[in-house]
C-alpha positions, -999 to 999 in steps of 0.1 A, spaced: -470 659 -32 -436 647 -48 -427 619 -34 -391 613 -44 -359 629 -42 -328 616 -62 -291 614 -55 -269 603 -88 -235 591 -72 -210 600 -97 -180 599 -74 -175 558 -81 -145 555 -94 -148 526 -122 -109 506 -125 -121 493 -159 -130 529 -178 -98 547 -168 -86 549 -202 -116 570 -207 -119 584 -175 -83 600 -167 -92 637 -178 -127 636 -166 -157 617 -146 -168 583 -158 -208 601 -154 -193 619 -182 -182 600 -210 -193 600 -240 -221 574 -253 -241 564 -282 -230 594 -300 -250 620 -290 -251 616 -252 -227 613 -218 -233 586 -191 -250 606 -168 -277 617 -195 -299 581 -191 -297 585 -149 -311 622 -153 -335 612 -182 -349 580 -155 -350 608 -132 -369 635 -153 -391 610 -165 -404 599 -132 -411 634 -125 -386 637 -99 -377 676 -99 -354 677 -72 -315 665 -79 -285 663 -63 -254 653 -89 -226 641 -62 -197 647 -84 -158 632 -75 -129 663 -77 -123 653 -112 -158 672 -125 -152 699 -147 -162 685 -180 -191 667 -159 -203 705 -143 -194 716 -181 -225 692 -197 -248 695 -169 -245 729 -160 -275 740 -142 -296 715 -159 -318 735 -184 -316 703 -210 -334 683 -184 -359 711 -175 -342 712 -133 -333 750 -141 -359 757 -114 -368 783 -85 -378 751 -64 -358 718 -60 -341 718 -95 -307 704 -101 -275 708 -71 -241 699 -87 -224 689 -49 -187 684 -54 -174 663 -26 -142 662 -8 -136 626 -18 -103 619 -27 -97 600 -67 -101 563 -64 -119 560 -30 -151 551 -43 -158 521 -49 -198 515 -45 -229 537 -51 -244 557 -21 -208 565 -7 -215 575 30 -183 598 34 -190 616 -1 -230 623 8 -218 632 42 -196 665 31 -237 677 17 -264 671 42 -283 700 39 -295 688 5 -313 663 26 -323 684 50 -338 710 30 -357 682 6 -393 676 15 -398 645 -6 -403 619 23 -381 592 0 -353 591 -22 -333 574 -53 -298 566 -47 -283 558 -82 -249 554 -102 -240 574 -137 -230 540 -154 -262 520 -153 -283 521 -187 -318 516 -185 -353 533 -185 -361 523 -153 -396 538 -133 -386 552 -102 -425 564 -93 -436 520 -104 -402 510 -79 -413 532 -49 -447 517 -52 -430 483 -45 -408 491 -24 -438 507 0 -458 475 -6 -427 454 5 -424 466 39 -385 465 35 -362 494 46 -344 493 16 -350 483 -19 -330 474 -48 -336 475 -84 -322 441 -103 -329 427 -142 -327 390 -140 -304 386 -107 -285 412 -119 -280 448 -94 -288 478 -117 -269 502 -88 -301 514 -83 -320 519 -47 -349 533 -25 -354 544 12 -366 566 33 -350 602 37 -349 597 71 -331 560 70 -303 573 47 -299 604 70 -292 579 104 -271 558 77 -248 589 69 -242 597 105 -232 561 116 -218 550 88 -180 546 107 -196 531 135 -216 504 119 -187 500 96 -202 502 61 -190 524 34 -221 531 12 -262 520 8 -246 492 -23 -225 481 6 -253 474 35 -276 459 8 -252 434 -6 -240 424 34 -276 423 38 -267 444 73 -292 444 105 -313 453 112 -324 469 82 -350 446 60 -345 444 21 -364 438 -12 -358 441 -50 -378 457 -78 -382 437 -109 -373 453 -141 -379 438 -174 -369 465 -198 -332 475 -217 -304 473 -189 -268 475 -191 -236 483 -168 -209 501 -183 -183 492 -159 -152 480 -183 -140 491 -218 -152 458 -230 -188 461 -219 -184 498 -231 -173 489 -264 -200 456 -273 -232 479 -255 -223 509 -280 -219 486 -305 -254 463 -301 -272 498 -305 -261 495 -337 -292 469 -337 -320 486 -347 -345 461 -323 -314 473 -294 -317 510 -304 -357 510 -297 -356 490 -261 -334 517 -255 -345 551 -269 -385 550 -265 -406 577 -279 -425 578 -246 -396 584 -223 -374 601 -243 -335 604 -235 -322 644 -231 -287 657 -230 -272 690 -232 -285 707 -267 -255 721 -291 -264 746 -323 -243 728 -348 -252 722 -386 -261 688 -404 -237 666 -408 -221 670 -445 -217 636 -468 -190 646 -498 -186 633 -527 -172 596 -523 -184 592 -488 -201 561 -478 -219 557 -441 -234 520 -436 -251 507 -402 -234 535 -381 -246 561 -356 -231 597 -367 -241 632 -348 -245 670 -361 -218 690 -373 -195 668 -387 -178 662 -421 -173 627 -439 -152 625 -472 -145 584 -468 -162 555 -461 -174 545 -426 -190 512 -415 -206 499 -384 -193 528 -358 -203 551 -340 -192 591 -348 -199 618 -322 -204 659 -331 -181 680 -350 -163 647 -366 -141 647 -395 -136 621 -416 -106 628 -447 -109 615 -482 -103 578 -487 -101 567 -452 -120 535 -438 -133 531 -403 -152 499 -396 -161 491 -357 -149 523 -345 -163 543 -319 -150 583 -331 -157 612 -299 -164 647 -308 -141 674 -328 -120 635 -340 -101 648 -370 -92 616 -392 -70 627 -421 -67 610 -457 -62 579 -466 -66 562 -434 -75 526 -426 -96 520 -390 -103 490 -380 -117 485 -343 -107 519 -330 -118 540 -299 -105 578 -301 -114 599 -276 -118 633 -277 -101 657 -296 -79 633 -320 -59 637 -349 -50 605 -370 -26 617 -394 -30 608 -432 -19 574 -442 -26 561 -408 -30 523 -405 -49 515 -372 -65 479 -365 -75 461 -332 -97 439 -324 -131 435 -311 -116 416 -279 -88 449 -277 -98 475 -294 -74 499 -303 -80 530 -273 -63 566 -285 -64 590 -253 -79 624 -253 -65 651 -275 -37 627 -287 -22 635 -323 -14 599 -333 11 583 -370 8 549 -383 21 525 -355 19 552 -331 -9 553 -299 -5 573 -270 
């Protein structure tokens, strides 16, 4: 019998991401290249053999429903249990914790309809390849109504309880005067009784531009890469035909992270490129993390840059920040020297 059902909160609204997160959820922007926030909670998920899903996505979720569709890359395209995108009535910015009582309230039949006696309550921002089948072994030999996952003191937004307890939870929620599971387990509320899970493996909160910025660039560690990406417990996302990558004549790609279907003619260093990137002849980038169909014309100079989707850097472009403020270029944004929208 499946034991575990899972809930992945992606209605938190995250102050320090907005940059990135003003066209679309924070669960889905774009990560290591290759991958959205929300891939490494579903991977956790998959991986623990948890088959039944329920994505709580904020009003803002189109390009989030767009990547997860039904969730065939994850294999929860199923007759049975399988993969619910629930939109909530949750207004922009009122979520501020994981487990939101109001936003799992608008969807109680998913709980209601689950026959796994326990289940996951996560966020879409915490990185890890956490073991949610070794955690609910703890958490039943704890006793405790509630327990949390934590890496060396530190809350991975990650927690397990009954069905049943979250179910009263959601339907007292005003009257006990909490707003979400984080909430009661960091007031440490009665009467429920509380434990924490352990976890010694790769763990990280993307929860500000700066902490987005330094964890994409550490995985440009190989030793950080492999705690990350194990062979074992692999990380899926959505799957997109696209050709190799093309390397011209004069190109140059050193300690970077570059997806399929792009096209480099200059000299890139230390950054990351998503799909479907162009990169003109003679330009630089060094520390620069480059989302999908980026169009970086010639002879232009990067230097700690962050452009989001859809950019165009027109030729002769000189760009530099630093590694303390990068230089952030919002979505779809045609950008000249001196210029950044």
């Amino acid at each position: 019998m499946m034991r575990l059902a899972a809930v992945i909160d992606a209605t938190v609204t995250i102050p320090g991401l907005k940059e990135l997160a003003m066209y679309r959820s924070s669960a889905s922007i774009p990560f290591a290249g290759r991958y959205r926030l929300i891939d490494f909670a579903l991977s956790n998920i998959v991986n623990s053999d948890i088959s039944s899903v329920g994505v709580f996505a904020s009003q803002q979720s189109v390009s989030l429903m767009d990547h997860i569709g039904k969730g065939k890359s994850w294999d929860l395209d199923r007759r049975r249990n399988g993969l619910y995108f629930l939109p909530t009535s949750q207004r922009e910015g009122d979520q501020l914790s994981v487990g939101s009582f109001a936003a799992l309230e608008d969807h109680l039949s998913f709980f209601k309809k689950s026959t796994q006696p326990y289940v996951v309550v996560t966020s879409a921002f915490s990185i890890s390849q956490l073991d949610y089948n070794d955690m609910l072994d703890a958490h039943l030999a704890s006793g405790a109504d509630i327990t949390e996952a934590v890496r060396d003191g530190e809350c991975m937004k990650s927690y397990i309880l009954s069905k049943e307890l979250l179910m009263e939870m959601i339907k007292s929620f005003r009257e006990n005067r909490v707003v979400s599971v984080e909430d009661i387990v960091n007031l440490k509320r009665k009467p429920y009784t509380f434990s924490q899970y352990q976890y010694e493996g790769y763990f990280v909160l993307i929860n500000s531009m700066e902490s987005y910025f330094n964890e994409s660039m550490a995985l440009l560690n190989e030793v950080t890469w492999r705690q990350l990406f194990l062979p074992e417990k692999p990380i899926y996302t959505k799957v997109k035909d696209e050709p190799p990558t093309k390397y011209m004549k004069g190109s140059s790609v050193k300690r970077s992270l570059v997806a399929n279907g792009s096209l480099l003619e200059g000299q890139v260093s230390d950054s990351i490129l998503s799909r479907a990137v162009e990169i003109g002849r003679n330009s630089k980038l060094e520390n620069c993390i480059i989302m999908q169909k980026c169009v970086i014309e010639d002879n232009c100079d990067l230097l700690y840059v962050v452009a989001d989707k859809d950019v165009r850097i027109k030729a002769g472009s000189v760009l530099h920040g630093t590694k303390e403020k990068p230089v952030i270029i919002r979505k779809g944004s045609e950008v000249s020297e001196g210029e950044v929208l």
